[in-house]
TORDRENSE-615335 format. One record per residue (C-alpha): residue in three letters; residue number from 1; x, y, z. Coordinates in nm, 2 decimals. Layout:
N
residu:ALA | num:NUM | xx:X | yy:Y | zz:Z;
...
This chain:
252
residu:UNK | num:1 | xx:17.52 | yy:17.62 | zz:-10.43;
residu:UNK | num:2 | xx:17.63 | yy:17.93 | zz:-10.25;
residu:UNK | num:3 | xx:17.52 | yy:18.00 | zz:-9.91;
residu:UNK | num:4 | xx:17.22 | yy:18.24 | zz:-9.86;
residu:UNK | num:5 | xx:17.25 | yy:18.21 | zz:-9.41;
residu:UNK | num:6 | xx:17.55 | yy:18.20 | zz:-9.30;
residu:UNK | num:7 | xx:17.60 | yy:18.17 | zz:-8.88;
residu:UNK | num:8 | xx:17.97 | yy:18.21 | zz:-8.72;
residu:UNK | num:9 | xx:18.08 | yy:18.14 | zz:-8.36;
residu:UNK | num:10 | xx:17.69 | yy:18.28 | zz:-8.22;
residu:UNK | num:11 | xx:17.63 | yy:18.37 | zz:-7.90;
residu:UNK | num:12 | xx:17.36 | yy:18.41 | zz:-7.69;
residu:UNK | num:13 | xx:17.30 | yy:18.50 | zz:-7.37;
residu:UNK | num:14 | xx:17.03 | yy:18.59 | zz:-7.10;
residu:UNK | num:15 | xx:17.10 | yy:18.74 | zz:-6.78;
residu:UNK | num:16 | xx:17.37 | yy:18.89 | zz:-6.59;
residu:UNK | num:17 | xx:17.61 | yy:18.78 | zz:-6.29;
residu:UNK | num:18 | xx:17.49 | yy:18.54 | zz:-6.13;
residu:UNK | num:19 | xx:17.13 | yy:18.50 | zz:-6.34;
residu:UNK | num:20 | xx:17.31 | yy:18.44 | zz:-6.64;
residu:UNK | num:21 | xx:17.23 | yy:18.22 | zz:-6.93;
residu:UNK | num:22 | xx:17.45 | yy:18.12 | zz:-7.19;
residu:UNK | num:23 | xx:17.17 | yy:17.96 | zz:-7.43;
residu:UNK | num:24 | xx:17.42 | yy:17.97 | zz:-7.74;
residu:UNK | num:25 | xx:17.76 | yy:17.90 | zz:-7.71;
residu:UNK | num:26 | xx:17.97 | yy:17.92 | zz:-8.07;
residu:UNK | num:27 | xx:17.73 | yy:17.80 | zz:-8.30;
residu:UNK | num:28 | xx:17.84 | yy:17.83 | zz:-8.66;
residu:UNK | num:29 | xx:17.60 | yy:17.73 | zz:-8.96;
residu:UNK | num:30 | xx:17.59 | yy:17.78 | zz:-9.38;
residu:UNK | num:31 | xx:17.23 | yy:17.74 | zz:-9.52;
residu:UNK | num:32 | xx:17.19 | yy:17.67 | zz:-9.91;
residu:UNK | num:33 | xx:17.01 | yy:17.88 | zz:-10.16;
residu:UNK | num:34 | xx:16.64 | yy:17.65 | zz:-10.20;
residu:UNK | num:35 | xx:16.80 | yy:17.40 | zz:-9.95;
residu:UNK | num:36 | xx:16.59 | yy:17.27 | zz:-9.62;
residu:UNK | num:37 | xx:16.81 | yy:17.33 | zz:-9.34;
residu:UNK | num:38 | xx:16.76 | yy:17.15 | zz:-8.97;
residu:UNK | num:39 | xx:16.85 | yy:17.19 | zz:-8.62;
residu:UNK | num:40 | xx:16.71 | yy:16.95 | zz:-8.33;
residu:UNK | num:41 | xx:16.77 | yy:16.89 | zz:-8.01;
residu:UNK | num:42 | xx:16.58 | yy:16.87 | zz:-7.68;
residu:UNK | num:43 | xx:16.41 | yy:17.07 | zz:-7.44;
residu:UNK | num:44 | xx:16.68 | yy:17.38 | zz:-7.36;
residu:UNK | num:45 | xx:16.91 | yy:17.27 | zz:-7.65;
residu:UNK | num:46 | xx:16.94 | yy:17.68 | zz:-7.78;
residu:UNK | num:47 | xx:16.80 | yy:17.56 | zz:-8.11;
residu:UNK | num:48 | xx:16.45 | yy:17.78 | zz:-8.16;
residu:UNK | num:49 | xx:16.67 | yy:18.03 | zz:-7.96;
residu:UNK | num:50 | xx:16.93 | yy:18.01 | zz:-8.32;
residu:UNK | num:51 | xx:16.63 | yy:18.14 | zz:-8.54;
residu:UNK | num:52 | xx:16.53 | yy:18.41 | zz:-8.23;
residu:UNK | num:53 | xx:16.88 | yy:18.59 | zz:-8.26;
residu:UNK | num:54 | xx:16.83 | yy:18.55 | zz:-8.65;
residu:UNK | num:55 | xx:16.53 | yy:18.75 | zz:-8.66;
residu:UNK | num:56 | xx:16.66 | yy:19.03 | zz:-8.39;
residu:UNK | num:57 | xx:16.44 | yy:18.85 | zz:-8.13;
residu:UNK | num:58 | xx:16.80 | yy:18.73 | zz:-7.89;
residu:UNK | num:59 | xx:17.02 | yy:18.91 | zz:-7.79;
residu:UNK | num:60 | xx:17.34 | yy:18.83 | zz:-7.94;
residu:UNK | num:61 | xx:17.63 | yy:18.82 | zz:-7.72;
residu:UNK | num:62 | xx:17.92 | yy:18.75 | zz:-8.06;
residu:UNK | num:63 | xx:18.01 | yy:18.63 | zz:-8.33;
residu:UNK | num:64 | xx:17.80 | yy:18.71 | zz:-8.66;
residu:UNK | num:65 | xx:17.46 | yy:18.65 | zz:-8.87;
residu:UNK | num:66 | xx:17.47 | yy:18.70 | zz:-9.25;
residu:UNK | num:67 | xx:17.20 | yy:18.69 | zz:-9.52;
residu:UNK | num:68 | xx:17.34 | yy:18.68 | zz:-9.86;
residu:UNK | num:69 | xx:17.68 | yy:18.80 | zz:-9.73;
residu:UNK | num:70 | xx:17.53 | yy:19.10 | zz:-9.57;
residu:UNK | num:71 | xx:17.61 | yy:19.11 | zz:-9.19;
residu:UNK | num:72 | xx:17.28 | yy:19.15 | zz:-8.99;
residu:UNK | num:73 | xx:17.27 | yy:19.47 | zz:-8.81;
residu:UNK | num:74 | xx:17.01 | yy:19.60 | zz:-8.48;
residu:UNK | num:75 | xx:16.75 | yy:19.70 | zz:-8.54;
residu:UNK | num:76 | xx:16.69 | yy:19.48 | zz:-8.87;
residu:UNK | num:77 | xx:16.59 | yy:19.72 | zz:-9.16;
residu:UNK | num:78 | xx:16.26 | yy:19.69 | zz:-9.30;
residu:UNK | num:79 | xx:16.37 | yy:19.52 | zz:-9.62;
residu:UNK | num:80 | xx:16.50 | yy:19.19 | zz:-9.39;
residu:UNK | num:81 | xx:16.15 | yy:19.12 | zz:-9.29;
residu:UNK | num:82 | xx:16.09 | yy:19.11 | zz:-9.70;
residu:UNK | num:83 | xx:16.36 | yy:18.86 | zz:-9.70;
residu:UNK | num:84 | xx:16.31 | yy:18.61 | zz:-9.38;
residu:UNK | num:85 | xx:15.97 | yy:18.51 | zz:-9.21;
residu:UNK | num:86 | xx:15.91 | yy:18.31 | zz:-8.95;
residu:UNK | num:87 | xx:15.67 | yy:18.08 | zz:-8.87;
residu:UNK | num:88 | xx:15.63 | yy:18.00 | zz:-8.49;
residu:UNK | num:89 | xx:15.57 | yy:17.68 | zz:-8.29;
residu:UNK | num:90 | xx:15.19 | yy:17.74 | zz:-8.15;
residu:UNK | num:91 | xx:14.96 | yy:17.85 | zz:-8.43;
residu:UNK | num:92 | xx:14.67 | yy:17.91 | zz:-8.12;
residu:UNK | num:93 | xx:14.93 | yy:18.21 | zz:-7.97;
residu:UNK | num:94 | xx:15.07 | yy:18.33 | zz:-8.29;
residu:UNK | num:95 | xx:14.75 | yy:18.46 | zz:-8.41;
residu:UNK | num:96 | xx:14.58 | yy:18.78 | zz:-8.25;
residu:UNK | num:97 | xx:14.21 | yy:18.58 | zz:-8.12;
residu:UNK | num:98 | xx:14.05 | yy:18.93 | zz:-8.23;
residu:UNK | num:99 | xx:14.15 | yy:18.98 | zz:-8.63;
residu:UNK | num:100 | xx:14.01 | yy:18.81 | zz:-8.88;
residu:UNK | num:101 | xx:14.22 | yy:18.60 | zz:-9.14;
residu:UNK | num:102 | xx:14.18 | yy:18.89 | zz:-9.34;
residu:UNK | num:103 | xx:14.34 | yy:19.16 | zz:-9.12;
residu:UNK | num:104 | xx:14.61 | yy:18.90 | zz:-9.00;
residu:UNK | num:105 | xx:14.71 | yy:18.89 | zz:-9.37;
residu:UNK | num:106 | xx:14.65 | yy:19.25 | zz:-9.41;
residu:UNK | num:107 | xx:14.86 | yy:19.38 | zz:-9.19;
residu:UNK | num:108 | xx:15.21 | yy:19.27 | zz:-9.34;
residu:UNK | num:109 | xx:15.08 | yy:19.47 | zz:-9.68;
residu:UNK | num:110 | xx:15.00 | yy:19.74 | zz:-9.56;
residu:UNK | num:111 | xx:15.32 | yy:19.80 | zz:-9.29;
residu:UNK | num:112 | xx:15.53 | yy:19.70 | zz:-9.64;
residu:UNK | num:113 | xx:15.35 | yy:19.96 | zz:-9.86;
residu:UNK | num:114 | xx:15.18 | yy:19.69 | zz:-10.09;
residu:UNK | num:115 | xx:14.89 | yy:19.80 | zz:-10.31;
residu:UNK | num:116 | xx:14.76 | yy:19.49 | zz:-10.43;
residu:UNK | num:117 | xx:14.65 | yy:19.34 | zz:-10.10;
residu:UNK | num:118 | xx:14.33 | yy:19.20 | zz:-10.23;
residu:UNK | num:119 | xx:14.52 | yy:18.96 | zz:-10.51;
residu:UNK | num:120 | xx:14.80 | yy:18.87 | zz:-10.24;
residu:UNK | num:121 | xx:14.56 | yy:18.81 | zz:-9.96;
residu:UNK | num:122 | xx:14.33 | yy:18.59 | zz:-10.23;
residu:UNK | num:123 | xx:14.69 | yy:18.44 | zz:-10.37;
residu:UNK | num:124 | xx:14.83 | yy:18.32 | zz:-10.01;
residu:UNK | num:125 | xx:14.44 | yy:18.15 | zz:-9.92;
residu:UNK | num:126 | xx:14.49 | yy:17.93 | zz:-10.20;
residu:UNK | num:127 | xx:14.84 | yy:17.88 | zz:-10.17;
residu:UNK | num:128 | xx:14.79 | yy:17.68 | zz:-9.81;
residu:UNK | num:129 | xx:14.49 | yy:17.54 | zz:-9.90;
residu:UNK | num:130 | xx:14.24 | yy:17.72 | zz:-9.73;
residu:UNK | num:131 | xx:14.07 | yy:17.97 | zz:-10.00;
residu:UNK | num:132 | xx:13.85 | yy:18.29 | zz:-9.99;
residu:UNK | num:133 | xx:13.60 | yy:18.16 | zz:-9.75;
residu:UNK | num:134 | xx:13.83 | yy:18.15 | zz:-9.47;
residu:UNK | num:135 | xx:13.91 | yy:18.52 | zz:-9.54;
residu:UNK | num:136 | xx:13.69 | yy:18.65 | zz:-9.27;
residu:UNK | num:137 | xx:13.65 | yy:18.38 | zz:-9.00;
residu:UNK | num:138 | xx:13.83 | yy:18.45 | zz:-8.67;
residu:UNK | num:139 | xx:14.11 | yy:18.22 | zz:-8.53;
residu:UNK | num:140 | xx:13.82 | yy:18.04 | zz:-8.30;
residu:UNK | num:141 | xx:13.67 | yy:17.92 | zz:-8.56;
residu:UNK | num:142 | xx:13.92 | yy:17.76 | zz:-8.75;
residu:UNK | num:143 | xx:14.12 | yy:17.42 | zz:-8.64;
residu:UNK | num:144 | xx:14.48 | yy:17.39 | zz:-8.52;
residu:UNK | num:145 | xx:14.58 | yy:17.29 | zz:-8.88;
residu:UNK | num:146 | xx:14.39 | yy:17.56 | zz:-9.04;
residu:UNK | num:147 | xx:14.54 | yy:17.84 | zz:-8.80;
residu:UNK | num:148 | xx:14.89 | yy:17.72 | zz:-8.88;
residu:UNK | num:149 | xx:14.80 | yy:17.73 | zz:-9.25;
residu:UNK | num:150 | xx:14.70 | yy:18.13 | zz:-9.20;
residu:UNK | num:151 | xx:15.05 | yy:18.16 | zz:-9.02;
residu:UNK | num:152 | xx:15.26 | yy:17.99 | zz:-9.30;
residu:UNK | num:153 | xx:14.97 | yy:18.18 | zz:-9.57;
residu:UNK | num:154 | xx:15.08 | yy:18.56 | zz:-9.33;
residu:UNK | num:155 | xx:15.46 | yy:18.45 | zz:-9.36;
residu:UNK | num:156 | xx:15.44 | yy:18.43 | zz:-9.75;
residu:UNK | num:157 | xx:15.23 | yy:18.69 | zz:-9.83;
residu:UNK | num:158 | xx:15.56 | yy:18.97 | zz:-9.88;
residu:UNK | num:159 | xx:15.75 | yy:18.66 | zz:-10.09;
residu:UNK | num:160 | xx:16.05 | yy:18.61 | zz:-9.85;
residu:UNK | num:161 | xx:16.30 | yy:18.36 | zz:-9.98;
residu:UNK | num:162 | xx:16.38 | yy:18.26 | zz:-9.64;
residu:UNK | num:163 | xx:16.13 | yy:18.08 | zz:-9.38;
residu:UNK | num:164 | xx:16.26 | yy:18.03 | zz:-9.01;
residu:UNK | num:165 | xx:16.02 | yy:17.75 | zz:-8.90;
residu:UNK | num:166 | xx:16.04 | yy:17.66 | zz:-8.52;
residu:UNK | num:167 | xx:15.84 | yy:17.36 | zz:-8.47;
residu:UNK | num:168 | xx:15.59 | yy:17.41 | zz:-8.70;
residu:UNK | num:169 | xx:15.38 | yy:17.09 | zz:-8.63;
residu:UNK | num:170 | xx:15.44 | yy:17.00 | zz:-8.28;
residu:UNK | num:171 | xx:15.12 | yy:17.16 | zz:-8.17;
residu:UNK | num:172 | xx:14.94 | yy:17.01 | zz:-8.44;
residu:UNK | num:173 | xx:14.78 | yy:16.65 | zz:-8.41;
residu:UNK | num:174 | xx:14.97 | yy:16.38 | zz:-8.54;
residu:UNK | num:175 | xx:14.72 | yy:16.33 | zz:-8.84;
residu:UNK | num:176 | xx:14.73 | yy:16.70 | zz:-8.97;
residu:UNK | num:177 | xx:15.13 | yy:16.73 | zz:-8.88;
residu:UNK | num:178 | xx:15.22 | yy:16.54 | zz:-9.21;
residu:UNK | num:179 | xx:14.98 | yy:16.73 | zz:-9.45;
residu:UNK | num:180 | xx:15.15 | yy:17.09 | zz:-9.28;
residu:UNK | num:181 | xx:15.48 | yy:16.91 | zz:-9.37;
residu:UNK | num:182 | xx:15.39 | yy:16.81 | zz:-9.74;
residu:UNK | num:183 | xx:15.23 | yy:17.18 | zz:-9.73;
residu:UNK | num:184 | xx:15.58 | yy:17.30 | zz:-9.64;
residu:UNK | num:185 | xx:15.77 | yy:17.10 | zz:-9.91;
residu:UNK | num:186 | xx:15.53 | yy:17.20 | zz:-10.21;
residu:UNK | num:187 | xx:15.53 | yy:17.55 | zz:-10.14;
residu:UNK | num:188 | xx:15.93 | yy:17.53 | zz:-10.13;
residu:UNK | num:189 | xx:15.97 | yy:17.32 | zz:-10.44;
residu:UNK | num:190 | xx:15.70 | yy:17.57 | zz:-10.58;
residu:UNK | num:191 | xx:15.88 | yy:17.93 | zz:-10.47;
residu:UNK | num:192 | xx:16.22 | yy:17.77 | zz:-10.44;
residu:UNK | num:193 | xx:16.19 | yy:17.84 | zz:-10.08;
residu:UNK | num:194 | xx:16.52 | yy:17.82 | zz:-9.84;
residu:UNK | num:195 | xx:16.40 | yy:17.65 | zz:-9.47;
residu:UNK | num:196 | xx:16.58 | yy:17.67 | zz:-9.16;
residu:UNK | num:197 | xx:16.35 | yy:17.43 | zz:-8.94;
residu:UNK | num:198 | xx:16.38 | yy:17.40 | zz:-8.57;
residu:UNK | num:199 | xx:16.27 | yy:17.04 | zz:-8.45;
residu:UNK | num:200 | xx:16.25 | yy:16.79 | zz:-8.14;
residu:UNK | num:201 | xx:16.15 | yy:16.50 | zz:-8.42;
residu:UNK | num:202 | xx:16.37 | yy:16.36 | zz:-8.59;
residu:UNK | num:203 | xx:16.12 | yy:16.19 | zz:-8.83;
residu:UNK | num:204 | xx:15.99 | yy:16.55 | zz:-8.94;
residu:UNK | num:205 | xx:16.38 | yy:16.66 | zz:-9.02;
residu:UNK | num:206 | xx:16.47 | yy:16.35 | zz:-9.18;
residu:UNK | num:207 | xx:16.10 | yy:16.41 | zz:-9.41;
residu:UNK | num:208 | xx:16.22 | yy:16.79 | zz:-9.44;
residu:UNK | num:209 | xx:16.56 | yy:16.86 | zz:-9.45;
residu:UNK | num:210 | xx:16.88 | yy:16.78 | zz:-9.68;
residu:UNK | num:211 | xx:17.09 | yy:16.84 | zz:-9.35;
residu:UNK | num:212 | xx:17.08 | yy:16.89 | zz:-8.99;
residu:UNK | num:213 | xx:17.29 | yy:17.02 | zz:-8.70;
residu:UNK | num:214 | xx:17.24 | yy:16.87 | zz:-8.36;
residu:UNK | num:215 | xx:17.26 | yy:17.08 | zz:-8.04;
residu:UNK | num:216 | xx:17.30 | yy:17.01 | zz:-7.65;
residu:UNK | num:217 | xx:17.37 | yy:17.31 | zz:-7.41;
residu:UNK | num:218 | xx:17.37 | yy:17.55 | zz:-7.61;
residu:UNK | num:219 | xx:17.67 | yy:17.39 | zz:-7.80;
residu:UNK | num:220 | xx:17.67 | yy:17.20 | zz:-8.18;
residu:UNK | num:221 | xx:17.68 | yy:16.85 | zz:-8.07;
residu:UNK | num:222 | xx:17.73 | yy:16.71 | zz:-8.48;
residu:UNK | num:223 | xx:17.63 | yy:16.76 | zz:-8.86;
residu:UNK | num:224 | xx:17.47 | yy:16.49 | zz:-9.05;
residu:UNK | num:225 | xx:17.33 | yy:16.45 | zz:-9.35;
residu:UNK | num:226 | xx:16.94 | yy:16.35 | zz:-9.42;
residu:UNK | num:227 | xx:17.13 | yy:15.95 | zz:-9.55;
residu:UNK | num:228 | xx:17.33 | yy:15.96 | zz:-9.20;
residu:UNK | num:229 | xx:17.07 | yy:16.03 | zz:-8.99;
residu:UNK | num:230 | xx:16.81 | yy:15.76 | zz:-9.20;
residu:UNK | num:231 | xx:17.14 | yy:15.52 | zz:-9.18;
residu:UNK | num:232 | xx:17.15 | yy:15.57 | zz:-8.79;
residu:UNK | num:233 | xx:17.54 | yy:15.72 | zz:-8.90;
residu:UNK | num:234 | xx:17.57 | yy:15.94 | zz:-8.59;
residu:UNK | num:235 | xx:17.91 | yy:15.97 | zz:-8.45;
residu:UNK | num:236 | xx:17.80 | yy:16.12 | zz:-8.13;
residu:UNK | num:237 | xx:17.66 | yy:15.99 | zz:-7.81;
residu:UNK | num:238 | xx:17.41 | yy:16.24 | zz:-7.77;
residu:UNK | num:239 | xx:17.29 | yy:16.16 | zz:-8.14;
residu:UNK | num:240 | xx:17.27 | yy:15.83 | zz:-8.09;
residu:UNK | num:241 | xx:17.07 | yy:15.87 | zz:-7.80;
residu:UNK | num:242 | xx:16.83 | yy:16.08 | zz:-7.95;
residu:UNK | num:243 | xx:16.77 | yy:15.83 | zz:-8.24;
residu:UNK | num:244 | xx:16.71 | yy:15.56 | zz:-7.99;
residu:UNK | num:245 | xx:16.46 | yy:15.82 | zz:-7.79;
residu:UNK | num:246 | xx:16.30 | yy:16.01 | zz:-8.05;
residu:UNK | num:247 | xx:15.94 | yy:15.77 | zz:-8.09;
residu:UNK | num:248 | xx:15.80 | yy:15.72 | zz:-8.48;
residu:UNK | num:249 | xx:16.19 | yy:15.77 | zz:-8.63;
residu:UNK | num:250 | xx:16.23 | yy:15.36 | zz:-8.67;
residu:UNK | num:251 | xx:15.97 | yy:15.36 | zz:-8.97;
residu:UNK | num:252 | xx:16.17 | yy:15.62 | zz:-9.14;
């Protein structure tokens, strides 16, 4: 497989002088065509700031983003956001409380110059699960589940091959986290979807993802595979702490 994301030696940082904040220090990454990609770490780690600088939203300091061999310039061009979506951690802030399903899937269409908005918007219901009669409720009156399925359902509707999913569950009760997860993995057995998921859990990257990167400080602590990390094969410290800390991986 040849690698659709490639990351080398990134940088971020916030700040200047003494109010400086080096969030990403040297982070280098290749992500698979259709493979499921993770990063964890805690609290501060730089991870959900990784997917930030990939979407334009960090400022990077160095080093170098590329998408299909194409180095990622700033601004982003128009055709990047037909490429790579993201789907954010809080589905209750990611939606505006005053547009109805309909417009939040509208919107994307219309900025893209898409003229069959009514098959897409009917198209991206079904594809989460949801269907036409949650076309024109508003985000109070759906659940936490259900608004996250409208985010995923907003981040297909232009057919990226690329999601960006920063803690996509974490919000979500622990009963309706696992069917956003099986959710996630049909739709990218289905569209041959490439993930790059942020994640605190190590059970949702070990149900998610072939590999995973582990950060501390900004830094790439290790790589391990999906069968290292379910074999407790962590070279680290830091990892090994984590798989002692993070609650619900032992039945994994």
């Amino acid at each position: 497989m040849s690698a659709l994301v490639e990351i080398r030696d990134l940088a971020v940082t916030f700040g200047h002088g003494a109010n400086e904040v080096r969030a990403v220090r040297g982070v280098s990454l290749d992500v698979a065509v259709g493979e499921s990609f993770g990063i964890v770490g805690e609290s501060g780690s730089g991870k959900s700031t990784v997917l930030r600088a990939i979407c334009g939203l960090a400022p990077v300091a160095s080093g170098e983003i590329r998408i299909e061999g194409e180095t990622l310039k700033k601004p982003r061009k128009r055709a990047f956001y037909r490429e790579v979506q993201m789907v954010f951690q809080d589905p209750y802030a990611s939606l505006h409380p005053r547009h109805t399903v309909d417009k939040v899937l509208s919107e994307p269409l219309a900025i893209h110059g898409f003229d069959d908005a009514e098959a897409r918007i009917e198209r991206a219901l079904n594809d989460v699960g949801l269907g036409k009669g949650f076309r024109f409720r508003f985000p109070h009156q759906l659940s936490g589940g259900q608004r996250q399925r409208v985010a995923i359902a907003r981040a297909l509707i232009l057919e990226p091959r690329i999601l960006l999913l920063d803690e996509p569950t974490s919000a979500l009760d622990a009963s309706i986290q696992a069917e956003v997860l099986n959710l996630l993995d049909a739709l990218r057995a289905e569209r041959g979807l490439t993930y790059l998921l942020v994640s605190h859990d190590l059970a949702v990257v070990a149900h998610m993802c072939e590999r995973l990167l582990v950060m501390q400080h900004g830094e790439v602590v290790e790589e391990l595979s999906r069968e290292a990390l379910q074999n407790r094969a962590a070279q680290a410290e830091y990892t090994k702490d984590l798989l002692i800390a993070s609650e619900g991986f032992k039945g994994i």
